[in-house]
The first five atom37 places (N, CA, C, CB, O) and aatype in JSON, in Angstrom:
{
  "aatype": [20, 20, 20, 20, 20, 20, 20, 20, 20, 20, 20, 20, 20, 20, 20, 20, 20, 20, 20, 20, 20, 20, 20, 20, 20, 20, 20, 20, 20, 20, 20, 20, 20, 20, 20, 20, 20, 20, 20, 20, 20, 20, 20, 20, 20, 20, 20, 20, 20, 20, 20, 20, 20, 20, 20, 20, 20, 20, 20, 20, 20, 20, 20, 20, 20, 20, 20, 20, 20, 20, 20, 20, 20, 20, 20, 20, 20, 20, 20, 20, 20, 20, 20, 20, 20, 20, 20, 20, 20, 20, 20, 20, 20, 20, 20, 20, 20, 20, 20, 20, 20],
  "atom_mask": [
    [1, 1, 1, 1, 1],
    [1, 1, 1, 1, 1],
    [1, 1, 1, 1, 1],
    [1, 1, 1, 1, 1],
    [1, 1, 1, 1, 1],
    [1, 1, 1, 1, 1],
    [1, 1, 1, 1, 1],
    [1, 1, 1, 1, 1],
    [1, 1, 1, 1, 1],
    [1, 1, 1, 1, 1],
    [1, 1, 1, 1, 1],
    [1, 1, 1, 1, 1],
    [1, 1, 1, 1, 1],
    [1, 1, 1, 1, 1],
    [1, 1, 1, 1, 1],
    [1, 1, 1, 1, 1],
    [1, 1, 1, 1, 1],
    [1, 1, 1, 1, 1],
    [1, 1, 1, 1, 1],
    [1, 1, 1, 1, 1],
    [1, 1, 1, 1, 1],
    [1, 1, 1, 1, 1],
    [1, 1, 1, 1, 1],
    [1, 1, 1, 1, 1],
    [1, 1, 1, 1, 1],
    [1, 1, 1, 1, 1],
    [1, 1, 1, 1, 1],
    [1, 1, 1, 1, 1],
    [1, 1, 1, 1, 1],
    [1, 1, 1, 1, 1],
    [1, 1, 1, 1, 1],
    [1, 1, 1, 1, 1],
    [1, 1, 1, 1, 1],
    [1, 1, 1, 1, 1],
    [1, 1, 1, 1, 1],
    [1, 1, 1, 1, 1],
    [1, 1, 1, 1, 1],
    [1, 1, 1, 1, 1],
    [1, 1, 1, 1, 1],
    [1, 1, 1, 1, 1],
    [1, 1, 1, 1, 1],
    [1, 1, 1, 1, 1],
    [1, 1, 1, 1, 1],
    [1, 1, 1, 1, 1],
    [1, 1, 1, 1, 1],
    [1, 1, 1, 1, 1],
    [1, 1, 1, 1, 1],
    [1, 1, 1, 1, 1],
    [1, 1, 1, 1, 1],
    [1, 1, 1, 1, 1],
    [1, 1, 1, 1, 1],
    [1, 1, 1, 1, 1],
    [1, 1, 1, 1, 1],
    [1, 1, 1, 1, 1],
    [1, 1, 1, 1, 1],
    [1, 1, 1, 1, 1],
    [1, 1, 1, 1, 1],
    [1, 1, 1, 1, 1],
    [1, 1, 1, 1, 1],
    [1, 1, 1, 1, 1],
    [1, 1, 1, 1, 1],
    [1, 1, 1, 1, 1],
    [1, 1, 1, 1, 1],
    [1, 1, 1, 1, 1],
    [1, 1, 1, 1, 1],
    [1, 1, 1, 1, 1],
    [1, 1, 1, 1, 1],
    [1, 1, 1, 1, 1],
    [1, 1, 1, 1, 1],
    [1, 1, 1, 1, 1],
    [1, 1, 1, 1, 1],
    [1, 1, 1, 1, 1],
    [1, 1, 1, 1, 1],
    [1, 1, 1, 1, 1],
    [1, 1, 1, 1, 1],
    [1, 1, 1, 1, 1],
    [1, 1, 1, 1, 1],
    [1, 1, 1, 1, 1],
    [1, 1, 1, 1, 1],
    [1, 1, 1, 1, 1],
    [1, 1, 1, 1, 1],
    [1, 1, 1, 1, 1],
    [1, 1, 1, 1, 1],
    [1, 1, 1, 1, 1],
    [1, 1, 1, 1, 1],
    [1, 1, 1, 1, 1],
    [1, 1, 1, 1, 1],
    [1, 1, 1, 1, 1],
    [1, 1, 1, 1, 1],
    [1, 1, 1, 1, 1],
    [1, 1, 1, 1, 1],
    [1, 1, 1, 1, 1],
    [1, 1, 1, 1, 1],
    [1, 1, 1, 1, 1],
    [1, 1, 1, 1, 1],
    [1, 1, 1, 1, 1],
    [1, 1, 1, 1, 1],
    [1, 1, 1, 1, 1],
    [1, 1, 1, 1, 1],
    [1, 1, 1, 1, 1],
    [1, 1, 1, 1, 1]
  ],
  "atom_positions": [
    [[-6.48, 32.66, 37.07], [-5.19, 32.67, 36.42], [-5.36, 33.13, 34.97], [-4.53, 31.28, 36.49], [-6.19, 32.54, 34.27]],
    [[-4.71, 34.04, 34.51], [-4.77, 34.81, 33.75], [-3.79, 33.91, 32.41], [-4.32, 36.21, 34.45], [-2.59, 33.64, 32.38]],
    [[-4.9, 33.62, 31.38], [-4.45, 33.06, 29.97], [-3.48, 33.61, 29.0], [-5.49, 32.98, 29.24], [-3.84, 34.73, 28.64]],
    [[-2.39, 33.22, 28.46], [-1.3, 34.25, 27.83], [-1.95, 33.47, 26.33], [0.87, 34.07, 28.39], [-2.28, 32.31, 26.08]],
    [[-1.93, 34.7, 25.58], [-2.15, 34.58, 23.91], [-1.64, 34.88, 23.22], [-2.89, 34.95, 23.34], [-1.99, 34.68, 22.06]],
    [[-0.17, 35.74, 23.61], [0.57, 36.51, 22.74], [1.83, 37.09, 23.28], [-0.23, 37.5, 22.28], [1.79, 37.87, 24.23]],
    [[2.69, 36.82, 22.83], [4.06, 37.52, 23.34], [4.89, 38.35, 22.27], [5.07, 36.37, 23.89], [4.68, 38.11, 21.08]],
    [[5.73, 39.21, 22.58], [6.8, 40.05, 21.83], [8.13, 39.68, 22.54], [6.51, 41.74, 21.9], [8.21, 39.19, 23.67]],
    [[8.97, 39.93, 21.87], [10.42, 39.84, 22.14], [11.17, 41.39, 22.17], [11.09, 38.86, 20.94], [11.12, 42.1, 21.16]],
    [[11.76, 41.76, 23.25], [12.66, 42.8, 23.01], [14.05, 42.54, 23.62], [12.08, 44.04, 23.51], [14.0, 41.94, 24.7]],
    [[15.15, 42.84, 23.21], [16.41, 42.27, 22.98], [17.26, 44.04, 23.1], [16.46, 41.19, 21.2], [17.02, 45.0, 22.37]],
    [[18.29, 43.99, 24.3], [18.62, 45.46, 24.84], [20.4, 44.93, 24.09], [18.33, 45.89, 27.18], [21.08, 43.92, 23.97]],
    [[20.45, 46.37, 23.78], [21.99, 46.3, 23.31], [23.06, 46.57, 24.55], [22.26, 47.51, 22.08], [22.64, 46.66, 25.71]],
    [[24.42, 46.69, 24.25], [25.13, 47.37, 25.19], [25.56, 46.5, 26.41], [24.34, 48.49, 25.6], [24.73, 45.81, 27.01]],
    [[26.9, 46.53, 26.78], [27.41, 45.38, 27.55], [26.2, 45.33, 29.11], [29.38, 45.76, 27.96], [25.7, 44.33, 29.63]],
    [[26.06, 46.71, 29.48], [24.69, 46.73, 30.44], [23.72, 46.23, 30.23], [24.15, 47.73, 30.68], [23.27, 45.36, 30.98]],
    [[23.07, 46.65, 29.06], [21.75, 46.06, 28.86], [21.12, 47.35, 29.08], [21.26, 44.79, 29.83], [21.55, 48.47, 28.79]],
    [[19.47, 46.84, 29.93], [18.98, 48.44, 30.27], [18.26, 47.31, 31.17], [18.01, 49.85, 28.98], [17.78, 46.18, 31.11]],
    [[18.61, 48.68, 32.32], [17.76, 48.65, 33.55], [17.98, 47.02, 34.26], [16.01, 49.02, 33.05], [17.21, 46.2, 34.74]],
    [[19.45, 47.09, 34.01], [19.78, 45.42, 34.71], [19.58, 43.95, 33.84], [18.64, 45.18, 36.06], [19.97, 42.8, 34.08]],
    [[18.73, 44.58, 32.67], [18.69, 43.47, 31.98], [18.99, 43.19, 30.24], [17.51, 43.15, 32.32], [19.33, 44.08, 29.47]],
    [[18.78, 41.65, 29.84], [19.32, 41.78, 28.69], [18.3, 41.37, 27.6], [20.54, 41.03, 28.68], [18.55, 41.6, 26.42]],
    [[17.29, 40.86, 27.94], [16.45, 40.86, 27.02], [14.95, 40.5, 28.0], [16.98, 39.77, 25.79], [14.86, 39.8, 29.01]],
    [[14.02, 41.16, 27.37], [12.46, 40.96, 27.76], [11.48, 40.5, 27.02], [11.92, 41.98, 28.08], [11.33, 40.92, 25.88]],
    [[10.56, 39.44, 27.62], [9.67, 38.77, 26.8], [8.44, 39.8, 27.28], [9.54, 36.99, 27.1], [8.53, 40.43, 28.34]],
    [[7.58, 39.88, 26.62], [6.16, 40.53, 27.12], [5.04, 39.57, 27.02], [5.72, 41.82, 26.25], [5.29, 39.12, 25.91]],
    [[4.19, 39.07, 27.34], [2.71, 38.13, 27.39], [1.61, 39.19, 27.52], [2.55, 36.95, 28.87], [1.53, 40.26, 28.12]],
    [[1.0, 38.65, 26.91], [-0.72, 39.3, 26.97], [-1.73, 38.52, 27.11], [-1.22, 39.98, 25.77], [-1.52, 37.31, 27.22]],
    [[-3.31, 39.13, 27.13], [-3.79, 38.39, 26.93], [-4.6, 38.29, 25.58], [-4.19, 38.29, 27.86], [-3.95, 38.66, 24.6]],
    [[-5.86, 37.87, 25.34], [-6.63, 37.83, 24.1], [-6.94, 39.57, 23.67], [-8.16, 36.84, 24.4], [-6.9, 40.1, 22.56]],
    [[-7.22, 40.12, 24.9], [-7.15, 41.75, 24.64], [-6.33, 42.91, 24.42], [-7.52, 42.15, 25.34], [-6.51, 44.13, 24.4]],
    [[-5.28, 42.05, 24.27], [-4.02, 42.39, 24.33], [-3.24, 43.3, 25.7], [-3.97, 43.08, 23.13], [-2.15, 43.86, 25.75]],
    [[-4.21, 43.16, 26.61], [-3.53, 43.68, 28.14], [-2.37, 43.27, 28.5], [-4.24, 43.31, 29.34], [-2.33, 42.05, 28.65]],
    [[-1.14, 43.97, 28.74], [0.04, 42.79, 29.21], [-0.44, 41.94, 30.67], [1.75, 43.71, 29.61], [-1.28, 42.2, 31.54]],
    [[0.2, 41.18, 30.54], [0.06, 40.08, 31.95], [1.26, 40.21, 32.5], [-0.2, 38.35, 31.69], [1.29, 40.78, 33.59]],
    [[2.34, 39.81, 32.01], [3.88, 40.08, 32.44], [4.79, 40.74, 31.57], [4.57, 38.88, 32.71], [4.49, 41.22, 30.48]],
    [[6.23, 40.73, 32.22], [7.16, 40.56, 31.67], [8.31, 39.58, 32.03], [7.42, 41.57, 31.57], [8.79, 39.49, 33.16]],
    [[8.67, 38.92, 31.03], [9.84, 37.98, 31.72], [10.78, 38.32, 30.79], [9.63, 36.26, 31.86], [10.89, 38.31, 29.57]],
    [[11.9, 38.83, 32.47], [12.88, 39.83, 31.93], [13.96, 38.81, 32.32], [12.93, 41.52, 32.63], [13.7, 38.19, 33.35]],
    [[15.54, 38.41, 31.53], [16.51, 37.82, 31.02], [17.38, 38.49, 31.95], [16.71, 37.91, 29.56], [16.84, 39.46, 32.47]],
    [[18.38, 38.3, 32.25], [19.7, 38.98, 33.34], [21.11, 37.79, 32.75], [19.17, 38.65, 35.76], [20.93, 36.57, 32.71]],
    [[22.01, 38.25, 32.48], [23.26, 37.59, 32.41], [24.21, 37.49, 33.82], [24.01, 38.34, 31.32], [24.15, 38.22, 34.81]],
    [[25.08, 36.34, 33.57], [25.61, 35.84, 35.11], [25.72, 37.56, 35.62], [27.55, 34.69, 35.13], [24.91, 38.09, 36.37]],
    [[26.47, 37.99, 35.24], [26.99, 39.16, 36.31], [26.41, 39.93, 36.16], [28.18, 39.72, 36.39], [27.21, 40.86, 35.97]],
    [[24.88, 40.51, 36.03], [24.43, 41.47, 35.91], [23.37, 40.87, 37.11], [24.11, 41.95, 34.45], [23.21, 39.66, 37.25]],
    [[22.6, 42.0, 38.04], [22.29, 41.86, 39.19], [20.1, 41.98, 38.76], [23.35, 43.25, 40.28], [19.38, 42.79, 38.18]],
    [[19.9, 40.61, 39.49], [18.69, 39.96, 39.49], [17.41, 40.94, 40.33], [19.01, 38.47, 40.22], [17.58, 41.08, 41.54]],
    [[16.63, 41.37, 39.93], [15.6, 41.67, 40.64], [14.75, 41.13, 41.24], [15.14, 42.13, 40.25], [14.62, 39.94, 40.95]],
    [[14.02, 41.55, 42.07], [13.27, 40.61, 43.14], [12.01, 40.61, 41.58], [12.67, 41.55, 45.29], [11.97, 41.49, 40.72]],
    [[11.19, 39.42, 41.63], [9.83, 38.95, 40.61], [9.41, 40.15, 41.79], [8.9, 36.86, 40.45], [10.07, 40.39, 42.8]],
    [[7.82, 40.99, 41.25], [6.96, 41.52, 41.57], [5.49, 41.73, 40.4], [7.67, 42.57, 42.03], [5.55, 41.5, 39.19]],
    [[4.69, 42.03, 40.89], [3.11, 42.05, 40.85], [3.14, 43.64, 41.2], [2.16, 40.88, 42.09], [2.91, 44.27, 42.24]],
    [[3.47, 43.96, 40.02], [3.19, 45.89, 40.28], [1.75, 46.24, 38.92], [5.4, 47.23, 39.59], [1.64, 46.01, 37.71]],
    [[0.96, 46.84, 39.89], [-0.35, 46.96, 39.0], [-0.68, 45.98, 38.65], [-0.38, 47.64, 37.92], [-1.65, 46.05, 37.89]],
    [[-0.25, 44.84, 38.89], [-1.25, 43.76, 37.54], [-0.42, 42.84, 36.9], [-1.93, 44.67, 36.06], [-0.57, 41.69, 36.48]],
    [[0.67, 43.8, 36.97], [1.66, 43.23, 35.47], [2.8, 42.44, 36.3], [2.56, 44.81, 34.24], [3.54, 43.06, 37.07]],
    [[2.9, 41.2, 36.13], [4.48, 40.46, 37.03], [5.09, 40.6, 36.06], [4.7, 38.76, 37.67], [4.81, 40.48, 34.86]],
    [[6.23, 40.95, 36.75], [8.11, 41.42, 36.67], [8.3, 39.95, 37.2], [9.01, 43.07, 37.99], [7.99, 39.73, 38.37]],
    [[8.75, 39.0, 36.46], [9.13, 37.84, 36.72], [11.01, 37.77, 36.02], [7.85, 36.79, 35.99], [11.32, 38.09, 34.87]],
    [[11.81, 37.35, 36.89], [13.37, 37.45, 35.93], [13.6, 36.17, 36.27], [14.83, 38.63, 36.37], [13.07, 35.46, 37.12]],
    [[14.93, 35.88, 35.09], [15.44, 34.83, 34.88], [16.59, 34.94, 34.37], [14.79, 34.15, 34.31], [16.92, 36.1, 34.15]],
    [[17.45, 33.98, 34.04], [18.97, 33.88, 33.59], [19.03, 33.7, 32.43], [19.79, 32.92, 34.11], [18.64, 32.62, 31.98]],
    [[19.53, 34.66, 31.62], [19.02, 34.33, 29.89], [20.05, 33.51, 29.91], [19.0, 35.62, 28.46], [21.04, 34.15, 29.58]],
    [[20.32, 32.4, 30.14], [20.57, 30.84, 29.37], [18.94, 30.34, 29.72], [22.13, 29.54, 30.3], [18.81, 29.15, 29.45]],
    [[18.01, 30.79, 30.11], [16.93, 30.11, 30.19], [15.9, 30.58, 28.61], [16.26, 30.51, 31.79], [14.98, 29.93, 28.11]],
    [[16.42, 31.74, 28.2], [15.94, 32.19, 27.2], [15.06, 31.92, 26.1], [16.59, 32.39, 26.91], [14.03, 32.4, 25.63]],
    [[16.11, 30.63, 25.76], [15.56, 29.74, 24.38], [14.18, 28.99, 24.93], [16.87, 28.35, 23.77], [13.23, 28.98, 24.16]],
    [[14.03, 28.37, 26.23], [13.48, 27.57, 26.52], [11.92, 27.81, 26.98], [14.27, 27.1, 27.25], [11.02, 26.98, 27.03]],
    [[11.9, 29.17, 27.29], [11.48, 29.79, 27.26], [10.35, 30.25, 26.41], [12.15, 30.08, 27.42], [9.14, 30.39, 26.59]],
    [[11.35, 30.49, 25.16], [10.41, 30.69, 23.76], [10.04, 29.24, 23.08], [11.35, 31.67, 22.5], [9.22, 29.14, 22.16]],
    [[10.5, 28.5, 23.44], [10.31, 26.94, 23.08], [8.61, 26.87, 23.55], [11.57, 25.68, 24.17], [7.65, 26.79, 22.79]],
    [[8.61, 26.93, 25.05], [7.53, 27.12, 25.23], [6.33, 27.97, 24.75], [7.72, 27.19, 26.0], [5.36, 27.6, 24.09]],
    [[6.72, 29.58, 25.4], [5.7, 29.58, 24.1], [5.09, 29.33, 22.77], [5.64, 30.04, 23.93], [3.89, 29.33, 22.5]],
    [[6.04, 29.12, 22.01], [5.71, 27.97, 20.68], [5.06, 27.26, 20.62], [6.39, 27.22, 20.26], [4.18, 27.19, 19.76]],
    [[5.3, 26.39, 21.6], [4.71, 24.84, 21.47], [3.72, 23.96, 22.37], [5.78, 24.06, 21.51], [3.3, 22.8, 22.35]],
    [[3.53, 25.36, 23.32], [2.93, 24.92, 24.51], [1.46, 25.78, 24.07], [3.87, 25.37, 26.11], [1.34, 26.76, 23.33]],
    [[0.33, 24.95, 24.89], [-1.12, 25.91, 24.64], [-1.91, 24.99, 25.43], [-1.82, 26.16, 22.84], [-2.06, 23.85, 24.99]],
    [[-2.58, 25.39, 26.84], [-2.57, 27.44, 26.92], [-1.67, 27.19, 27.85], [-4.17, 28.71, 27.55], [-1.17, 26.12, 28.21]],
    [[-1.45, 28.83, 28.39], [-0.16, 29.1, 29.29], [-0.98, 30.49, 30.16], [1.6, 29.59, 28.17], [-1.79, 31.4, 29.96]],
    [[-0.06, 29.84, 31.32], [-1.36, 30.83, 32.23], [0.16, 31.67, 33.26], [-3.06, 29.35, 33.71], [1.12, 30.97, 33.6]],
    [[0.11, 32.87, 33.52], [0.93, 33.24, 34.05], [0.4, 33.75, 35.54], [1.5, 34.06, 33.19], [-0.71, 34.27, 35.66]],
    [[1.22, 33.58, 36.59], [0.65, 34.0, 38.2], [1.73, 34.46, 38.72], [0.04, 32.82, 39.25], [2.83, 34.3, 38.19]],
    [[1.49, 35.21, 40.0], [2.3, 35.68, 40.85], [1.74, 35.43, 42.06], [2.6, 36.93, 40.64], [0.74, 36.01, 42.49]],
    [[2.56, 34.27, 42.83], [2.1, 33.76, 44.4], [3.13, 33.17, 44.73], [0.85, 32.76, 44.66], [3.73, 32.41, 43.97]],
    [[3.65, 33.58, 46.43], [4.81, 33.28, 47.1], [5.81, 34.28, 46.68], [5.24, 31.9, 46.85], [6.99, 33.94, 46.77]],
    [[5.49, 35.61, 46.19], [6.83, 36.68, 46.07], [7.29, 36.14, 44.27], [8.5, 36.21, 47.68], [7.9, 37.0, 43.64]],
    [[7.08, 35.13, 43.71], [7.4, 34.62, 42.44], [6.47, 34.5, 41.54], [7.9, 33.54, 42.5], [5.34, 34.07, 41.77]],
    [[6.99, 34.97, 40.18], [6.17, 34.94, 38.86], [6.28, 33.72, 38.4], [6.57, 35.89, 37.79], [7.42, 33.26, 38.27]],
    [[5.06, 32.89, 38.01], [5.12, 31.74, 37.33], [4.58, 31.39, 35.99], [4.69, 31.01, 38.05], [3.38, 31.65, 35.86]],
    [[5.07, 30.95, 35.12], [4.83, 30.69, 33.65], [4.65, 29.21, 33.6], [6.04, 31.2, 32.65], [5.63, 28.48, 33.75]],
    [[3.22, 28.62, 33.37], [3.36, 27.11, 32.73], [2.13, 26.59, 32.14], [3.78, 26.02, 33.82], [1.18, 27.1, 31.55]],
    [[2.38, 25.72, 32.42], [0.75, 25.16, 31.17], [0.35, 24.23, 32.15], [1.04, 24.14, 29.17], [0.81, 23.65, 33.13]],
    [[-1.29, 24.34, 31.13], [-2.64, 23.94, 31.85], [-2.15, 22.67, 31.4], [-4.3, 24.54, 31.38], [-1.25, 22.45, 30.6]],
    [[-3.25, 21.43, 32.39], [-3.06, 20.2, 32.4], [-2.82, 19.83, 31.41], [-3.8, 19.59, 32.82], [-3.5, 20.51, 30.64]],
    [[-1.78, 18.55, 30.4], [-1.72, 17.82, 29.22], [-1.9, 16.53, 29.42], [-0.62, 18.0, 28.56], [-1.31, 15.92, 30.32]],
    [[-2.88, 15.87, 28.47], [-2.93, 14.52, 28.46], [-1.21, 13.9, 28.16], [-4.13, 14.09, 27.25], [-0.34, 14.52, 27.54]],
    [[-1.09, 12.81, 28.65], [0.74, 12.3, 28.13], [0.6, 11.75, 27.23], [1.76, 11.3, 28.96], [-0.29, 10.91, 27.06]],
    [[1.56, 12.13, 26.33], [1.99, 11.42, 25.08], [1.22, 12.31, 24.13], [1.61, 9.75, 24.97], [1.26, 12.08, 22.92]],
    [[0.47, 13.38, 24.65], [0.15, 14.16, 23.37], [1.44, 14.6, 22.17], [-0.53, 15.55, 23.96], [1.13, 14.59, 20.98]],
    [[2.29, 14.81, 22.42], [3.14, 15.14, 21.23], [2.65, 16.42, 21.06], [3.03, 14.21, 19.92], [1.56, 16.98, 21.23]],
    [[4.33, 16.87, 20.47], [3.97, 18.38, 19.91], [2.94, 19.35, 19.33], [4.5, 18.51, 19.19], [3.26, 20.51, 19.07]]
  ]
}
Protein backbone atom coordinates (compact mmCIF):
# COMPACT_ATOMS: atom_id res chain seq x y z
CA UNK A 1 0.00 0.00 0.00
CA UNK A 2 1.31 2.89 -1.33
CA UNK A 3 2.23 5.95 1.36
CA UNK A 4 0.72 9.52 0.42
CA UNK A 5 3.23 12.53 1.33
CA UNK A 6 1.86 15.21 -0.52
CA UNK A 7 -1.18 16.56 -2.11
CA UNK A 8 -2.28 19.65 -4.44
CA UNK A 9 -5.60 21.08 -4.81
CA UNK A 10 -7.18 21.98 -8.15
CA UNK A 11 -10.55 23.70 -8.14
CA UNK A 12 -12.48 23.78 -11.99
CA UNK A 13 -14.53 26.86 -12.79
CA UNK A 14 -17.80 26.96 -14.75
CA UNK A 15 -21.29 25.66 -13.83
CA UNK A 16 -19.84 22.14 -15.58
CA UNK A 17 -16.78 21.95 -14.11
CA UNK A 18 -14.39 19.86 -16.41
CA UNK A 19 -14.70 16.51 -17.38
CA UNK A 20 -17.76 15.87 -14.90
CA UNK A 21 -16.12 17.32 -12.13
CA UNK A 22 -15.67 20.12 -9.67
CA UNK A 23 -12.68 20.00 -7.95
CA UNK A 24 -9.52 17.46 -7.73
CA UNK A 25 -7.23 16.53 -5.01
CA UNK A 26 -3.88 14.90 -6.31
CA UNK A 27 -1.60 12.56 -3.66
CA UNK A 28 1.84 11.49 -4.20
CA UNK A 29 4.30 9.88 -2.92
CA UNK A 30 7.84 10.84 -1.22
CA UNK A 31 9.03 10.87 -5.03
CA UNK A 32 6.61 12.75 -5.96
CA UNK A 33 4.86 9.97 -8.33
CA UNK A 34 1.08 10.60 -8.25
CA UNK A 35 -0.79 7.75 -6.45
CA UNK A 36 -4.31 9.17 -7.10
CA UNK A 37 -6.71 11.50 -7.77
CA UNK A 38 -9.69 12.25 -5.68
CA UNK A 39 -11.96 13.87 -7.90
CA UNK A 40 -15.21 16.02 -6.21
CA UNK A 41 -18.70 15.78 -8.38
CA UNK A 42 -21.73 18.03 -7.27
CA UNK A 43 -25.36 16.52 -6.67
CA UNK A 44 -26.25 16.78 -10.35
CA UNK A 45 -23.28 16.32 -12.10
CA UNK A 46 -22.75 12.57 -13.12
CA UNK A 47 -20.23 10.22 -10.93
CA UNK A 48 -17.62 8.07 -12.47
CA UNK A 49 -16.95 4.61 -11.87
CA UNK A 50 -13.28 4.82 -9.12
CA UNK A 51 -10.56 3.10 -11.46
CA UNK A 52 -6.79 1.97 -11.26
CA UNK A 53 -5.66 3.22 -14.75
CA UNK A 54 -1.77 2.82 -14.94
CA UNK A 55 -1.15 3.03 -11.37
CA UNK A 56 -2.91 6.10 -10.66
CA UNK A 57 -6.72 5.60 -8.84
CA UNK A 58 -9.48 7.83 -10.12
CA UNK A 59 -11.27 7.60 -6.87
CA UNK A 60 -14.71 10.24 -6.83
CA UNK A 61 -16.70 11.63 -4.32
CA UNK A 62 -19.44 14.26 -3.51
CA UNK A 63 -17.77 17.53 -2.90
CA UNK A 64 -19.75 18.06 0.36
CA UNK A 65 -17.13 15.48 1.30
CA UNK A 66 -14.47 17.96 0.30
CA UNK A 67 -13.53 19.72 3.48
CA UNK A 68 -13.19 16.48 5.21
CA UNK A 69 -11.23 15.30 3.15
CA UNK A 70 -8.56 17.96 3.42
CA UNK A 71 -9.12 17.78 7.20
CA UNK A 72 -7.59 14.64 6.78
CA UNK A 73 -4.90 15.20 5.01
CA UNK A 74 -3.83 17.83 7.50
CA UNK A 75 -4.08 16.07 10.38
CA UNK A 76 -3.83 12.63 9.68
CA UNK A 77 -0.13 10.77 9.23
CA UNK A 78 0.52 8.40 7.32
CA UNK A 79 -2.18 7.84 4.75
CA UNK A 80 -1.98 5.08 2.44
CA UNK A 81 -4.15 5.07 -0.67
CA UNK A 82 -5.50 1.53 -2.53
CA UNK A 83 -7.67 0.37 -5.10
CA UNK A 84 -9.50 -3.13 -4.25
CA UNK A 85 -13.13 -4.23 -4.92
CA UNK A 86 -13.60 -1.73 -8.12
CA UNK A 87 -13.03 1.26 -5.21
CA UNK A 88 -10.35 3.79 -4.34
CA UNK A 89 -9.57 4.00 -0.72
CA UNK A 90 -7.99 6.81 1.36
CA UNK A 91 -7.21 6.21 5.21
CA UNK A 92 -4.76 5.93 7.84
CA UNK A 93 -2.42 3.49 9.26
CA UNK A 94 -3.22 2.10 12.71
CA UNK A 95 -3.59 5.02 15.69
CA UNK A 96 -3.04 4.46 19.21
CA UNK A 97 -6.64 6.09 20.93
CA UNK A 98 -6.61 9.14 22.46
CA UNK A 99 -3.60 10.23 20.59
CA UNK A 100 -5.03 13.69 19.87
CA UNK A 101 -4.37 15.84 17.05
Amino acid sequence: MPAVSSYSILFYGSPEGYQTNRAQIQLSDTAGKVLAWIRFNDPAMVFEADTNDGGIIKMHLPSTMFQSVVDVLRNESPLNVYFAAGRGFLGTAGEPVGEGE
